[in-house]
C-alpha positions in Angstrom: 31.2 -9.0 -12.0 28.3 -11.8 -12.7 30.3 -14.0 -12.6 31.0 -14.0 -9.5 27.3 -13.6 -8.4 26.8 -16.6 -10.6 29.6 -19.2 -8.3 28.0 -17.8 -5.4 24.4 -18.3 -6.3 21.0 -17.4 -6.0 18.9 -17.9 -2.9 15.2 -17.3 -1.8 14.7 -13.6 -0.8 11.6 -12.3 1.0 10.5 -8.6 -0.1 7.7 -6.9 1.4 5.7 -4.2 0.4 2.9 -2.3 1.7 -0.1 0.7 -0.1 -2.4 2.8 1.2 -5.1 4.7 -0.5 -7.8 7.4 0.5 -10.9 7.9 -1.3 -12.8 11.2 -0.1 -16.3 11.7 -2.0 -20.0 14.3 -1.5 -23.3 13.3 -2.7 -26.4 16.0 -2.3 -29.6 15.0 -3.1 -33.2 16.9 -3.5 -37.0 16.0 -3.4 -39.9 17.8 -3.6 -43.3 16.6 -3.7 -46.8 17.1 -2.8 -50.4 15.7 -1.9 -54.2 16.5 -1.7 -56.8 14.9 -0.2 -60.4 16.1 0.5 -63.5 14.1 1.4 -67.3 15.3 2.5 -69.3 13.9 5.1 -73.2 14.5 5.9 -74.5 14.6 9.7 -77.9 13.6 10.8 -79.6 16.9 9.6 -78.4 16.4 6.4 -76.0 19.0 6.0 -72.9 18.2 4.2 -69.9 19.5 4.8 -66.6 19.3 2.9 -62.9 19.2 3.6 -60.0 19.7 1.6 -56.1 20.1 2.0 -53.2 19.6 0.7 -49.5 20.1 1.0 -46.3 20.4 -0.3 -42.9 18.7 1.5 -39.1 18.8 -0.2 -36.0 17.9 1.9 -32.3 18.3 0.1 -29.3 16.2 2.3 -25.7 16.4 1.6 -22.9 14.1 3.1 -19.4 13.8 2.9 -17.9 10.2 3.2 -14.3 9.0 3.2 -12.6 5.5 3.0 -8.9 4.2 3.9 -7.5 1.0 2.8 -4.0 -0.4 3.7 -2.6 -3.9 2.3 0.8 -5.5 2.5 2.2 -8.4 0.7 5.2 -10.4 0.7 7.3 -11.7 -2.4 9.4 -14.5 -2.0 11.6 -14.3 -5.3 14.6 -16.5 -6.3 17.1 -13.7 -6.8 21.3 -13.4 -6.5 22.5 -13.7 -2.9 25.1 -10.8 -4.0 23.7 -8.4 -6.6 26.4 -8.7 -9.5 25.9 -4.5 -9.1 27.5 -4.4 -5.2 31.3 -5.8 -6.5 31.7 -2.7 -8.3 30.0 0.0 -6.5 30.5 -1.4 -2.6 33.7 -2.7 -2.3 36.6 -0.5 -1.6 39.5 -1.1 -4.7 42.5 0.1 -1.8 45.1 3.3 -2.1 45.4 6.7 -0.7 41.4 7.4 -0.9 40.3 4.1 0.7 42.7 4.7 3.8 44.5 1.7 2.0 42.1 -0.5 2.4 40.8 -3.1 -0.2 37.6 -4.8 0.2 37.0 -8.6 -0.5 34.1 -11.4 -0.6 35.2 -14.7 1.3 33.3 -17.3 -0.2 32.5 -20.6 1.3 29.9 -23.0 -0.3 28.0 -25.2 1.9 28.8 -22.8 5.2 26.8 -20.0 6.8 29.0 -17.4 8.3 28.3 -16.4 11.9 28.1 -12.5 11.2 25.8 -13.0 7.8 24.5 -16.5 8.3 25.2 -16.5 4.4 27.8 -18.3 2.6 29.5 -15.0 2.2 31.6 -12.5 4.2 32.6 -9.2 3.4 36.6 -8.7 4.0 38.7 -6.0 5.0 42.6 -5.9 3.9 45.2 -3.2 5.0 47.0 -2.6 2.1 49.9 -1.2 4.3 
């Protein structure tokens, strides 16, 4: 059946698509550390007198963090008006299972048609 796609042509078709991902990830981090520090100092008797400390510090955090992204896009593709595919799988071929009813494309080059603005129609004929 191409070659009827082929007489009624290709035309610009608009196909859209659209994605969405999650990304969900942890972290934990430690540190420990520590410090001293002394020092002396001498009042006006002249005693001395001496400090000292030191110390010791850690901390540990943990966090969760999650991300989302959504895109769309649009294709515009040159691509049959009819798919050479639908004359053999949507079109009703008549007798006792079809109700008697025979399916047909009504071609017209150069026209839109009201009920497809394409230059096809889909047909109906009673076989009886």
């Amino acid at each position: 059946m191409k070659w009827a796609a082929d007489l009624i042509g290709r035309g610009i078709h608009h196909r859209k698509g659209w994605n969405e991902s999650t990304t969900t990830g942890t972290n934990r981090s430690a540190s420990v550390g520590g410090s001293y520090g002394g020092g002396s100092s001498t009042d006006g008797k002249g005693n001395s007198t001496s400090s000292g400390n030191w110390g010791r510090n850690w901390g540990e955090s943990r966090g969760i963090s999650e991300s989302t992204t959504h895109g769309t896009s649009i294709q515009e593709v040159m691509d049959y008006l009819i798919e050479p595919s639908y004359f053999a799988s949507e079109l009703r071929t008549g007798g006792k299972g079809y109700d008697f009813c025979v399916d047909g494309i009504l071609f017209q080059g150069g026209r839109k048609w009201k009920h497809t603005s394409a230059p096809w129609l889909k047909c109906t004929f009673r076989q009886r």
